[in-house]
N, CA, C and O atoms as a Maestro MAE file, in Angstrom:
{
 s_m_m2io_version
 :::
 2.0.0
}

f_m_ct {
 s_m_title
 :::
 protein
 m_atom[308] {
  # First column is atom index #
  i_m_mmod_type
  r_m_x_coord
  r_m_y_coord
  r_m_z_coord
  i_m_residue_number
  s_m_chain_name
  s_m_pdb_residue_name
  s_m_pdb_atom_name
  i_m_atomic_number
  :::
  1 25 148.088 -6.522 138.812 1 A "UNK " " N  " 7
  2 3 147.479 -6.161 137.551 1 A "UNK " " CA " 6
  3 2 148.596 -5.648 136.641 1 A "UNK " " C  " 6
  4 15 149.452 -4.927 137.155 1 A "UNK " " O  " 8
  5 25 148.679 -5.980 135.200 2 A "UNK " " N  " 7
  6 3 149.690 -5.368 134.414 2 A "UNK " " CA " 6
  7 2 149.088 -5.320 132.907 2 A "UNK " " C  " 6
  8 15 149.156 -6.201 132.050 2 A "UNK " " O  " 8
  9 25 148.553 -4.197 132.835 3 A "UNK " " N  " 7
  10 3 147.918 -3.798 131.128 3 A "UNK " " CA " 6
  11 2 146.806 -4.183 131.546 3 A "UNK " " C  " 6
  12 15 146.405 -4.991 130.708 3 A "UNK " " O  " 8
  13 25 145.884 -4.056 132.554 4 A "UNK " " N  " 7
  14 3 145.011 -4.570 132.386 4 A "UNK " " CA " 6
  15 2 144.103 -5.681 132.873 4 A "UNK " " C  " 6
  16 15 142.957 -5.894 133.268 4 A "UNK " " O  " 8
  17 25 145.537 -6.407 132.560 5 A "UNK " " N  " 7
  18 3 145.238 -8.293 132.994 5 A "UNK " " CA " 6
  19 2 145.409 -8.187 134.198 5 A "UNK " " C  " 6
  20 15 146.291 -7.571 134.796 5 A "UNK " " O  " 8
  21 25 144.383 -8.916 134.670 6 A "UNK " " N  " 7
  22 3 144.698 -9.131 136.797 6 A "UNK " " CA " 6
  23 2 145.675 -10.578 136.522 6 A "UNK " " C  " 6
  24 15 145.933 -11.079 135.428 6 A "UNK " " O  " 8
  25 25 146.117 -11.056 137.899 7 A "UNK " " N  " 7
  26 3 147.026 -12.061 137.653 7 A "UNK " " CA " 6
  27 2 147.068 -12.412 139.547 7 A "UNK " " C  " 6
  28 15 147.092 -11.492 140.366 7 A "UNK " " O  " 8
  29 25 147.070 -13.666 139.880 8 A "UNK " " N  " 7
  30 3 147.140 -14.073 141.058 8 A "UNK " " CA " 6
  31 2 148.471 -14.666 141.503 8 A "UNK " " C  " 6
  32 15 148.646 -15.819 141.108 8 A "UNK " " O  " 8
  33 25 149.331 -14.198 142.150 9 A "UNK " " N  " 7
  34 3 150.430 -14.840 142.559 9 A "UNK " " CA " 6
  35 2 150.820 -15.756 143.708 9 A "UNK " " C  " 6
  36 15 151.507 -15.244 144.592 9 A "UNK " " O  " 8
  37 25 150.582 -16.660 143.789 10 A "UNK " " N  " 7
  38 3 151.028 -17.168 145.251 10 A "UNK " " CA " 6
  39 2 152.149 -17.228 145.840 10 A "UNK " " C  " 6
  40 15 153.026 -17.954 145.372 10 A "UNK " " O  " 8
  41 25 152.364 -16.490 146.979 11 A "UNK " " N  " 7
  42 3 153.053 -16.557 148.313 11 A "UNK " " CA " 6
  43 2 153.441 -17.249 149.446 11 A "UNK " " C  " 6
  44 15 154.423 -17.254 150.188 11 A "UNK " " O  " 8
  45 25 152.019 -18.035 149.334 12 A "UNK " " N  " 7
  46 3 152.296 -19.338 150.427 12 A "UNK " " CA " 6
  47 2 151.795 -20.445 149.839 12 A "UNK " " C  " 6
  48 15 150.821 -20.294 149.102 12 A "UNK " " O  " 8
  49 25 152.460 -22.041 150.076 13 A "UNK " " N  " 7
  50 3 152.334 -22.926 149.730 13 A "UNK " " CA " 6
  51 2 150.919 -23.442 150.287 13 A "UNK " " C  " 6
  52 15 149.970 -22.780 150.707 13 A "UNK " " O  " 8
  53 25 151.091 -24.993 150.143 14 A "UNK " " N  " 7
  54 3 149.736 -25.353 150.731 14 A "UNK " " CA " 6
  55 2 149.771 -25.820 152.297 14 A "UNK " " C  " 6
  56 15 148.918 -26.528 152.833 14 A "UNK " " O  " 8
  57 25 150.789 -25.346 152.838 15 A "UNK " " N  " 7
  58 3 150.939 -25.511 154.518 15 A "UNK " " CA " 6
  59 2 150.994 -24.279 154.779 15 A "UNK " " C  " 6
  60 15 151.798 -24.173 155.706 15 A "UNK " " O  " 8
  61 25 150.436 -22.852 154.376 16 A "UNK " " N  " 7
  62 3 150.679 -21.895 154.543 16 A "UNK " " CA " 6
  63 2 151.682 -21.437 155.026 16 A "UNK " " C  " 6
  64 15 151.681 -20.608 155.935 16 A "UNK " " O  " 8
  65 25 153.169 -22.139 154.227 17 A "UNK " " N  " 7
  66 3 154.586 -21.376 155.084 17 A "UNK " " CA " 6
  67 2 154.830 -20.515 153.368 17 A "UNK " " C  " 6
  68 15 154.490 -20.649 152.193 17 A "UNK " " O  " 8
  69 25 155.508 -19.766 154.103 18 A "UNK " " N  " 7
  70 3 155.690 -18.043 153.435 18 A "UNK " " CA " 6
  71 2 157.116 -19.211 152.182 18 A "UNK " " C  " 6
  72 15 157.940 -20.034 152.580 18 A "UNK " " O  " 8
  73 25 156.739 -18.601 150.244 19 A "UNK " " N  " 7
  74 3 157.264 -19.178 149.800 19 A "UNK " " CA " 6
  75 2 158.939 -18.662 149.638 19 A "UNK " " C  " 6
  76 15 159.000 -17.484 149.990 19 A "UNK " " O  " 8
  77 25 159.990 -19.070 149.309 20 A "UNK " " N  " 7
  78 3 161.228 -18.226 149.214 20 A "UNK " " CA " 6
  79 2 160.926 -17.163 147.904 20 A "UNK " " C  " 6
  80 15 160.151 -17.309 146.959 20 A "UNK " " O  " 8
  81 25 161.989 -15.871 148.283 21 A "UNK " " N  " 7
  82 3 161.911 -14.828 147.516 21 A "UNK " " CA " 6
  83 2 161.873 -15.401 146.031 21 A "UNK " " C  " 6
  84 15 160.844 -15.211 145.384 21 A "UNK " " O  " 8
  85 25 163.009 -16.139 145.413 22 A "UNK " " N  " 7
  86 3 163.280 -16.761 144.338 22 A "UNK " " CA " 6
  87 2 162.308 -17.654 143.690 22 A "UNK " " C  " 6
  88 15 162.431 -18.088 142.545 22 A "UNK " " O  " 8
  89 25 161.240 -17.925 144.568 23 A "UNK " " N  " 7
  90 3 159.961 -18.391 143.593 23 A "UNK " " CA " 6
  91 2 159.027 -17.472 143.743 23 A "UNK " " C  " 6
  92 15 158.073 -17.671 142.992 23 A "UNK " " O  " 8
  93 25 158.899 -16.285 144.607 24 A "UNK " " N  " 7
  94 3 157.899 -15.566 144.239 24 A "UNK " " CA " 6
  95 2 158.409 -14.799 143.069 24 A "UNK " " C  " 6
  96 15 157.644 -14.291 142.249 24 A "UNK " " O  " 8
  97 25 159.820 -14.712 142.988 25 A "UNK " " N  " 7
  98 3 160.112 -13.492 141.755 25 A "UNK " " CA " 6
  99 2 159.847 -14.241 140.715 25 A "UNK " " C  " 6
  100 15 159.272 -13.625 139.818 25 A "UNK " " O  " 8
  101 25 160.150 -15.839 140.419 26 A "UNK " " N  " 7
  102 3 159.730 -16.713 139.113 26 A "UNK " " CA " 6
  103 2 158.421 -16.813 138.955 26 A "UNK " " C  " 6
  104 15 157.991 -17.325 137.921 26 A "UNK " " O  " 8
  105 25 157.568 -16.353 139.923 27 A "UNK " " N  " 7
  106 3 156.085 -16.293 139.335 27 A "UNK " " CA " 6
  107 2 155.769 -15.103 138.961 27 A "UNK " " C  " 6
  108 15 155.166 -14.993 137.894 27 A "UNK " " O  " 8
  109 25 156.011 -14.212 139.540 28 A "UNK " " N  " 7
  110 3 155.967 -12.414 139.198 28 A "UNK " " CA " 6
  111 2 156.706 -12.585 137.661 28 A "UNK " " C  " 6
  112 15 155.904 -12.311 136.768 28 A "UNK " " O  " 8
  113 25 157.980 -12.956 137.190 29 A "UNK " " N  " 7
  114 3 158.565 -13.211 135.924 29 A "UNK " " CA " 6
  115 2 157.591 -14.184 135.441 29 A "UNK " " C  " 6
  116 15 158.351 -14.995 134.911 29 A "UNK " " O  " 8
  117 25 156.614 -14.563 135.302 30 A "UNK " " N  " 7
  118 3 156.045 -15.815 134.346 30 A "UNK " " CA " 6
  119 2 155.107 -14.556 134.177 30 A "UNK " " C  " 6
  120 15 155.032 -13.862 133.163 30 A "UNK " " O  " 8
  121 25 154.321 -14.368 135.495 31 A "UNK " " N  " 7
  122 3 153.592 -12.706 134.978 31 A "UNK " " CA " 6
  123 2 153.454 -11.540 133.983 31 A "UNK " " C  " 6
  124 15 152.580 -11.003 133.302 31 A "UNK " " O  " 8
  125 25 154.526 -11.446 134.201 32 A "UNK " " N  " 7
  126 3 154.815 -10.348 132.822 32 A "UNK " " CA " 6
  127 2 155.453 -10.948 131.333 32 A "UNK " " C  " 6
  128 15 155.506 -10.378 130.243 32 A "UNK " " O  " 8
  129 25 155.902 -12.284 131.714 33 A "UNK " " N  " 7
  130 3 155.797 -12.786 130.396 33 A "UNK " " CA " 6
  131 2 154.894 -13.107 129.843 33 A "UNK " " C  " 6
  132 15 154.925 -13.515 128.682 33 A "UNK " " O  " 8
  133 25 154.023 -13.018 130.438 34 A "UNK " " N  " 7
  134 3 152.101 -13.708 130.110 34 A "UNK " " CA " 6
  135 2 151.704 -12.272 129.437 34 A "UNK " " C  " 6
  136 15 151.343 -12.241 128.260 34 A "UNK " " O  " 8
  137 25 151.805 -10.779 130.430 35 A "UNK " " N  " 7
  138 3 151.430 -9.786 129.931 35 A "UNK " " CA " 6
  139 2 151.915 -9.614 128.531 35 A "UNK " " C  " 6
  140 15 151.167 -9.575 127.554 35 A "UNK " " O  " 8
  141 25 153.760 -9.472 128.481 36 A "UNK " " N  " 7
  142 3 153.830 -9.106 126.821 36 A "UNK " " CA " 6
  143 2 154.102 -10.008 125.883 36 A "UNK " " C  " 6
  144 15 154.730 -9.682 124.875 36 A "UNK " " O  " 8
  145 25 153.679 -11.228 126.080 37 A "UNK " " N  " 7
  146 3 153.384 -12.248 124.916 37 A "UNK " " CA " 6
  147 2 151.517 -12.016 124.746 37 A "UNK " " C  " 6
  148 15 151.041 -12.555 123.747 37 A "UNK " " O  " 8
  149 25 150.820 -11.484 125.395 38 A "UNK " " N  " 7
  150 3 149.360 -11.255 125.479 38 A "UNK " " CA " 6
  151 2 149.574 -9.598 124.498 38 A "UNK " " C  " 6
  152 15 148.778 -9.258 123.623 38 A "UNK " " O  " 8
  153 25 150.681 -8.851 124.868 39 A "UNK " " N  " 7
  154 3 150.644 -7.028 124.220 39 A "UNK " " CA " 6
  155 2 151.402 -7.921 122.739 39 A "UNK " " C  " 6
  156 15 150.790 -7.927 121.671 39 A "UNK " " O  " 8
  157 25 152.487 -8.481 122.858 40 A "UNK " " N  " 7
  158 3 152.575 -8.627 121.279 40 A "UNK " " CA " 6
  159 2 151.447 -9.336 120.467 40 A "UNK " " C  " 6
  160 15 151.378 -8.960 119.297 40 A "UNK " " O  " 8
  161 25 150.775 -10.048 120.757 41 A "UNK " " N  " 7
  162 3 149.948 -10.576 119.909 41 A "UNK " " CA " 6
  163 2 148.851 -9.906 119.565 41 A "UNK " " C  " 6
  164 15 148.040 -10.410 118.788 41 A "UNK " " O  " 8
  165 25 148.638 -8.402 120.215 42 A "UNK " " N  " 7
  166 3 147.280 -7.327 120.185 42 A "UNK " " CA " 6
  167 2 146.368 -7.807 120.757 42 A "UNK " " C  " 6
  168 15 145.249 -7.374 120.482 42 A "UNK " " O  " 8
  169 25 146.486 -8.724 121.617 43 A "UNK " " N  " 7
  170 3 145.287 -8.908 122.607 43 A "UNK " " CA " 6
  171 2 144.834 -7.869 123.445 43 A "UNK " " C  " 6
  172 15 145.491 -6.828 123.434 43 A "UNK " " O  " 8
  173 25 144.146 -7.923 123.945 44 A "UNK " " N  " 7
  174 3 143.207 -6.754 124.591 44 A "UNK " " CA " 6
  175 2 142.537 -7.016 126.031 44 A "UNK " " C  " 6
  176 15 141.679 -7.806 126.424 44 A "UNK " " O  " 8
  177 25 143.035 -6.361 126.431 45 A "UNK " " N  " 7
  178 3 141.959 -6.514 127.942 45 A "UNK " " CA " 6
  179 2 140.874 -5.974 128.232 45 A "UNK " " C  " 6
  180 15 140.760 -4.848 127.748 45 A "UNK " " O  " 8
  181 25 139.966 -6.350 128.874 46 A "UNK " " N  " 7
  182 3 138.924 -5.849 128.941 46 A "UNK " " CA " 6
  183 2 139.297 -4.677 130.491 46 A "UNK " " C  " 6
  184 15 139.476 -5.330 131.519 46 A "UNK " " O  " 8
  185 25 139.395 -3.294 130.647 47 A "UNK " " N  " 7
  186 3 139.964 -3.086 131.786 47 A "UNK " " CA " 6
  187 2 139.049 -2.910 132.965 47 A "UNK " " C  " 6
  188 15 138.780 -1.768 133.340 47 A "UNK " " O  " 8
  189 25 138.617 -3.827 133.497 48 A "UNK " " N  " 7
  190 3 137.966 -4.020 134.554 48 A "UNK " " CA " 6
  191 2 138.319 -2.972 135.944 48 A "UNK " " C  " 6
  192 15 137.411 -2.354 136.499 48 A "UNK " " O  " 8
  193 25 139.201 -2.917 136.222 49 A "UNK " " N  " 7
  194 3 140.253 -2.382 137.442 49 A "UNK " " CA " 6
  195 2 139.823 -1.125 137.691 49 A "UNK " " C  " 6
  196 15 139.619 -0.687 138.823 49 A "UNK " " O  " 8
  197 25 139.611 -0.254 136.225 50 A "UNK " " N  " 7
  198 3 139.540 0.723 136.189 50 A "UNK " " CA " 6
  199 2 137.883 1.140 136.618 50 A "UNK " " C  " 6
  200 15 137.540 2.257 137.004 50 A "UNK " " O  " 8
  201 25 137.108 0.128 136.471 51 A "UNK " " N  " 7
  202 3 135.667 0.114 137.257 51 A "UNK " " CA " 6
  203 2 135.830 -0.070 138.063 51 A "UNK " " C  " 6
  204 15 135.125 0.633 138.786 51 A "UNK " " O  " 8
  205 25 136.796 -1.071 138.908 52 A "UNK " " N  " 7
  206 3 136.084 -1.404 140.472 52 A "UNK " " CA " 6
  207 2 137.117 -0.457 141.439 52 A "UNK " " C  " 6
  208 15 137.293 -0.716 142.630 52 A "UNK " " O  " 8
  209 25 137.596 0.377 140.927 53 A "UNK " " N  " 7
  210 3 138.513 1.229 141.702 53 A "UNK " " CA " 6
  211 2 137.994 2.400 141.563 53 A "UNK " " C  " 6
  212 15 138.784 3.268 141.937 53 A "UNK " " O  " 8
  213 25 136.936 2.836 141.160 54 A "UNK " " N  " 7
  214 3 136.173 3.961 140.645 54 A "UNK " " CA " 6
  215 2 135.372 4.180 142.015 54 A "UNK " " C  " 6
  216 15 135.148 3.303 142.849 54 A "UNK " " O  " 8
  217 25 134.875 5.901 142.101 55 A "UNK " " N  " 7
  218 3 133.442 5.526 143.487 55 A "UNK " " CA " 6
  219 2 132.700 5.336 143.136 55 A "UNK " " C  " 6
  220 15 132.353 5.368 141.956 55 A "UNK " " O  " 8
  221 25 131.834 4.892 144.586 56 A "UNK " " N  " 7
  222 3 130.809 4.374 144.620 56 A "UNK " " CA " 6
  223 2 129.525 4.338 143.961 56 A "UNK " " C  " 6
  224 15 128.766 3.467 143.536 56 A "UNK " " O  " 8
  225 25 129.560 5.759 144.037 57 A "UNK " " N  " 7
  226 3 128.037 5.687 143.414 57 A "UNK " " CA " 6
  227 2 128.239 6.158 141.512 57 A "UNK " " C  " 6
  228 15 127.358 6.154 140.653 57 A "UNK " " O  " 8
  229 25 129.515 6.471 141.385 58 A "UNK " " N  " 7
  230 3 129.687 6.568 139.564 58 A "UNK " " CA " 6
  231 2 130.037 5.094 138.997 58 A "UNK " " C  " 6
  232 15 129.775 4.823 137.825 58 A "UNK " " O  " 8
  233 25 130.741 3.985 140.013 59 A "UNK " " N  " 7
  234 3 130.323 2.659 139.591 59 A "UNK " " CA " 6
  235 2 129.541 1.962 139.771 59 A "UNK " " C  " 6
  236 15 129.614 0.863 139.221 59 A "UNK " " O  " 8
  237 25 128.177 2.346 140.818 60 A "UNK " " N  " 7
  238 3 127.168 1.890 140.474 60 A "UNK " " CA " 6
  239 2 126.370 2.208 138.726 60 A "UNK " " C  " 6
  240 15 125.805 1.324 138.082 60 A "UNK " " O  " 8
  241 25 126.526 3.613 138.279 61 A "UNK " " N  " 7
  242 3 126.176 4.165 136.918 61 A "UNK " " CA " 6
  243 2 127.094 3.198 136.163 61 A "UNK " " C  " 6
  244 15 126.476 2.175 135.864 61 A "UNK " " O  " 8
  245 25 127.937 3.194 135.897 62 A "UNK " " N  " 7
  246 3 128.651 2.953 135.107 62 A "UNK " " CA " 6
  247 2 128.340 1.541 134.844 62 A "UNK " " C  " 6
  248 15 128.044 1.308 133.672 62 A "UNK " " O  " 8
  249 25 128.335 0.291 135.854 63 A "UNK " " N  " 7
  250 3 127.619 -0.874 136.067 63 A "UNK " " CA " 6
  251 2 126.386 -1.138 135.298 63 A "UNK " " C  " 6
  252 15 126.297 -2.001 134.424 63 A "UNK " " O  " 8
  253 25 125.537 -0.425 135.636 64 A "UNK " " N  " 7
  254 3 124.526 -0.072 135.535 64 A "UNK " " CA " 6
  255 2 124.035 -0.099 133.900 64 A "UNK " " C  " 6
  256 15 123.044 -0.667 133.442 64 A "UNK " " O  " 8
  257 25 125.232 0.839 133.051 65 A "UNK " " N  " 7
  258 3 125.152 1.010 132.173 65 A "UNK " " CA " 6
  259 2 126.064 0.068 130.826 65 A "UNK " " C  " 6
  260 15 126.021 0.101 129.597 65 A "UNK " " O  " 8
  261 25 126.717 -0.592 131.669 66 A "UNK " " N  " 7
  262 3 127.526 -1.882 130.997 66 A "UNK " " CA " 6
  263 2 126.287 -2.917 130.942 66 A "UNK " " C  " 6
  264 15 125.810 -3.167 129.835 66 A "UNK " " O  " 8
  265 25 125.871 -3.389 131.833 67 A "UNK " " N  " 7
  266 3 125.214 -4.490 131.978 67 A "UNK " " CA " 6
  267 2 123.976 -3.868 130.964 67 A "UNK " " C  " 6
  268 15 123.492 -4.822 130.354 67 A "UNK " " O  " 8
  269 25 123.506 -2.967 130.698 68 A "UNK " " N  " 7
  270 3 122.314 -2.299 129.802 68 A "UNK " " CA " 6
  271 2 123.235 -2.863 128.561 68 A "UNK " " C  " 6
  272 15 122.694 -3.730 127.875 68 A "UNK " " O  " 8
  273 25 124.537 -2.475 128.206 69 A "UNK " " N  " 7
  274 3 125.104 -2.833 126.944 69 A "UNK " " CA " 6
  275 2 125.500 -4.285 126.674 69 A "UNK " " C  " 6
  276 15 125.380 -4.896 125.612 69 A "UNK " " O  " 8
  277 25 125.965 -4.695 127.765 70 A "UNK " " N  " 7
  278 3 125.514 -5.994 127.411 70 A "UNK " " CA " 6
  279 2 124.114 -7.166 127.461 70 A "UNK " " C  " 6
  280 15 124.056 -8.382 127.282 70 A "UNK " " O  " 8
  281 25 123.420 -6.462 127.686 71 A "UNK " " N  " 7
  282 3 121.986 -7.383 127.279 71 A "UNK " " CA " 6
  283 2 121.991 -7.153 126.292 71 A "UNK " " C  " 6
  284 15 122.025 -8.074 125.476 71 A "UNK " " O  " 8
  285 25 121.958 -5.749 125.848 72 A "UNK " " N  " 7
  286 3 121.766 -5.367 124.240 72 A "UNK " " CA " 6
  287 2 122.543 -6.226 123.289 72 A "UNK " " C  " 6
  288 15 121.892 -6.898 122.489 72 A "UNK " " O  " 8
  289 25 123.702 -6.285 123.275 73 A "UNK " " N  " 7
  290 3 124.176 -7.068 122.660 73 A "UNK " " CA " 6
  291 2 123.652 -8.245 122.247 73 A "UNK " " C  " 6
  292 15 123.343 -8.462 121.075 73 A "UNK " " O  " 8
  293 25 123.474 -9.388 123.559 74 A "UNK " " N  " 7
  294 3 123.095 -10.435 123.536 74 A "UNK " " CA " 6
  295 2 122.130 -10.638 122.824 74 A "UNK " " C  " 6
  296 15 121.924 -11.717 122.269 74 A "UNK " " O  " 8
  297 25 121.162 -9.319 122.704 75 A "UNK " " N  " 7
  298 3 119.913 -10.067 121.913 75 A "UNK " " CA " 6
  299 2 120.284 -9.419 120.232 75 A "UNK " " C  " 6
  300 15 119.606 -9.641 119.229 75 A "UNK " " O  " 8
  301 25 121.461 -8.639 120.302 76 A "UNK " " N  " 7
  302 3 121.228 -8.210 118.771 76 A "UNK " " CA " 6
  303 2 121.923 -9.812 117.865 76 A "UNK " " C  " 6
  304 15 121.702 -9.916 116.658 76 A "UNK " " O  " 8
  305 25 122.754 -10.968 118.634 77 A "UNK " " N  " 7
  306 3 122.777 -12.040 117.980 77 A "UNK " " CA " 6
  307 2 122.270 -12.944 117.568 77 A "UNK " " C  " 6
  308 15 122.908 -13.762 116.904 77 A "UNK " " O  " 8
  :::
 }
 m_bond[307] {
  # First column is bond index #
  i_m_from
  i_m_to
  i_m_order
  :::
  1 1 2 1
  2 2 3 1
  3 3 4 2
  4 3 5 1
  5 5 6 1
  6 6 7 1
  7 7 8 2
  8 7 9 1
  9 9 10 1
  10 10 11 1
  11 11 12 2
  12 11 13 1
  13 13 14 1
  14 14 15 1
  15 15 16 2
  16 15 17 1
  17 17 18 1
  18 18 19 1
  19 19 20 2
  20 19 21 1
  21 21 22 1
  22 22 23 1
  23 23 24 2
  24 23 25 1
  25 25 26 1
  26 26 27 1
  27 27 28 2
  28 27 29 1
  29 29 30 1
  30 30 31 1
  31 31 32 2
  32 31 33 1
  33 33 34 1
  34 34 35 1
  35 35 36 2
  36 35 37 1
  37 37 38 1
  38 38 39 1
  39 39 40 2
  40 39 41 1
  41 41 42 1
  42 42 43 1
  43 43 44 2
  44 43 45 1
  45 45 46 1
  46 46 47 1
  47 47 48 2
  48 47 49 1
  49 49 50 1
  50 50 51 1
  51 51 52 2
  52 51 53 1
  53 53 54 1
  54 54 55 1
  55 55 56 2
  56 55 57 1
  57 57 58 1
  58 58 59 1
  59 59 60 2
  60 59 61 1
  61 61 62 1
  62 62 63 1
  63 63 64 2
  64 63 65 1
  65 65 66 1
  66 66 67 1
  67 67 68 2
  68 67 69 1
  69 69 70 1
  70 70 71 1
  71 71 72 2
  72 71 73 1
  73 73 74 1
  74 74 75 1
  75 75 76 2
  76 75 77 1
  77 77 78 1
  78 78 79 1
  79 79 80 2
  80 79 81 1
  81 81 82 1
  82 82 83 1
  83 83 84 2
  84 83 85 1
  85 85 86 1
  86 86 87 1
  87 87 88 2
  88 87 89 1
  89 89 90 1
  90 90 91 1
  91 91 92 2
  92 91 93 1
  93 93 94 1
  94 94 95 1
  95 95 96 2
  96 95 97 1
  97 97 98 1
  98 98 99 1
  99 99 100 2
  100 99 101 1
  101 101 102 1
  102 102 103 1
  103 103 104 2
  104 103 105 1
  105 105 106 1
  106 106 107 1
  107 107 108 2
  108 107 109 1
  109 109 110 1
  110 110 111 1
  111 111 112 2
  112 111 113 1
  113 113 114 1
  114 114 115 1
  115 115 116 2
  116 115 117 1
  117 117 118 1
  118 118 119 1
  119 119 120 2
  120 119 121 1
  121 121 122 1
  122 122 123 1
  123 123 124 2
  124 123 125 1
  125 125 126 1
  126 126 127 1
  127 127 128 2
  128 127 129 1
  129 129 130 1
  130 130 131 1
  131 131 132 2
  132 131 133 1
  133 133 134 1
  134 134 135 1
  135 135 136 2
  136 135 137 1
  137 137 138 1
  138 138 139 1
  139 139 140 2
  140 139 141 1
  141 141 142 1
  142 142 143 1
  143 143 144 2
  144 143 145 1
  145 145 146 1
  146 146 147 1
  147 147 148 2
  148 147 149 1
  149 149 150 1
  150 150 151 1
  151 151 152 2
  152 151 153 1
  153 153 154 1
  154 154 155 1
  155 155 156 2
  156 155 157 1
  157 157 158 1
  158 158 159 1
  159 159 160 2
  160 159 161 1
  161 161 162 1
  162 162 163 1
  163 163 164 2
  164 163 165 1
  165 165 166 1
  166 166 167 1
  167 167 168 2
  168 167 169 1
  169 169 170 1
  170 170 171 1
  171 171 172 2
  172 171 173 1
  173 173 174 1
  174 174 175 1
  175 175 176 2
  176 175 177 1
  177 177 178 1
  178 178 179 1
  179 179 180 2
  180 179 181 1
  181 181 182 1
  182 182 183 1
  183 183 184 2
  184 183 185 1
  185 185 186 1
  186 186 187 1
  187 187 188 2
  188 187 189 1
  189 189 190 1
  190 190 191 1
  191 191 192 2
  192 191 193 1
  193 193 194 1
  194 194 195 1
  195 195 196 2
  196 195 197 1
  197 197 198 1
  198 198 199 1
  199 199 200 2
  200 199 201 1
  201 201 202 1
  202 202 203 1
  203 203 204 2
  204 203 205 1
  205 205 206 1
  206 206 207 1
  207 207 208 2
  208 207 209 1
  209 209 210 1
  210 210 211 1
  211 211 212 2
  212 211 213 1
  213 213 214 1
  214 214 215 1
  215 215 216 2
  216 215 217 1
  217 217 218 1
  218 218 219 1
  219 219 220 2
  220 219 221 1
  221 221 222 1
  222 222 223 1
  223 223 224 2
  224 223 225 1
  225 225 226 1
  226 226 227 1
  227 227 228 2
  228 227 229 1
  229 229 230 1
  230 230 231 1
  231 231 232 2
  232 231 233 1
  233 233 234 1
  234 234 235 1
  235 235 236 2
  236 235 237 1
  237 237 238 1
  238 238 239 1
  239 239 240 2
  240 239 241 1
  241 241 242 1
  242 242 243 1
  243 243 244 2
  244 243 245 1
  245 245 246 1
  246 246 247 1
  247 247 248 2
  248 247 249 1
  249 249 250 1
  250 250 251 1
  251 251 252 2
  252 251 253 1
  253 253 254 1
  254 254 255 1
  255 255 256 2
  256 255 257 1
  257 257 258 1
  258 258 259 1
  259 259 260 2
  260 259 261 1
  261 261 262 1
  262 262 263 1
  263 263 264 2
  264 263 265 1
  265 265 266 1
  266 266 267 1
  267 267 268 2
  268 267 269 1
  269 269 270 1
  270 270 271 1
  271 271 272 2
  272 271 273 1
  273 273 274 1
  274 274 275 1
  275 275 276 2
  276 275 277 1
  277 277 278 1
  278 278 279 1
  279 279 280 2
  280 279 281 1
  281 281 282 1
  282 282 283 1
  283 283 284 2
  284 283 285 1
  285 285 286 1
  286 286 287 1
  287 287 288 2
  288 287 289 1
  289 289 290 1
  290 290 291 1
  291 291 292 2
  292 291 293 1
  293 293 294 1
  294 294 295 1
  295 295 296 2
  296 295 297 1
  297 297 298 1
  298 298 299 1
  299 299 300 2
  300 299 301 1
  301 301 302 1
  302 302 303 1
  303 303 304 2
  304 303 305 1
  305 305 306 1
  306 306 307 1
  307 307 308 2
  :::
 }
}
């Protein structure tokens, strides 16, 4: 995760052998070039992370209370 943005990196190819250091660091580097070409342009993340790393039962509320805001939404269009 960086600002926000989640980001998936792969490690192993499609024979599951472990990839060399030098292409995992060129994907980790495409990573954060994604992040601050995404921060210069004022894009925005929605920060998700920060919900699902939350406990249990204050992200059930919190859930709870997103999904209430977003129906609302939906029908105020």
């Amino acid at each position: 995760m960086v600002n926000d943005w989640t980001y998936a990196v792969e490690a192993y190819d499609e024979n599951r052998s472990l990839l060399s250091a030098d292409i995992i660091e060129q994907h980790l580097r495409s990573v954060v070039q994604d992040a601050t070409r995404r921060l210069q342009s004022d894009e925005k993340a929605i920060p998700v992370g920060i919900l699902s790393a939350d406990q249990r039962d204050r992200w059930t509320k919190v859930r709870f209370h997103s999904l209430a805001w977003v129906r609302a939404a939906a029908h105020s269009i």
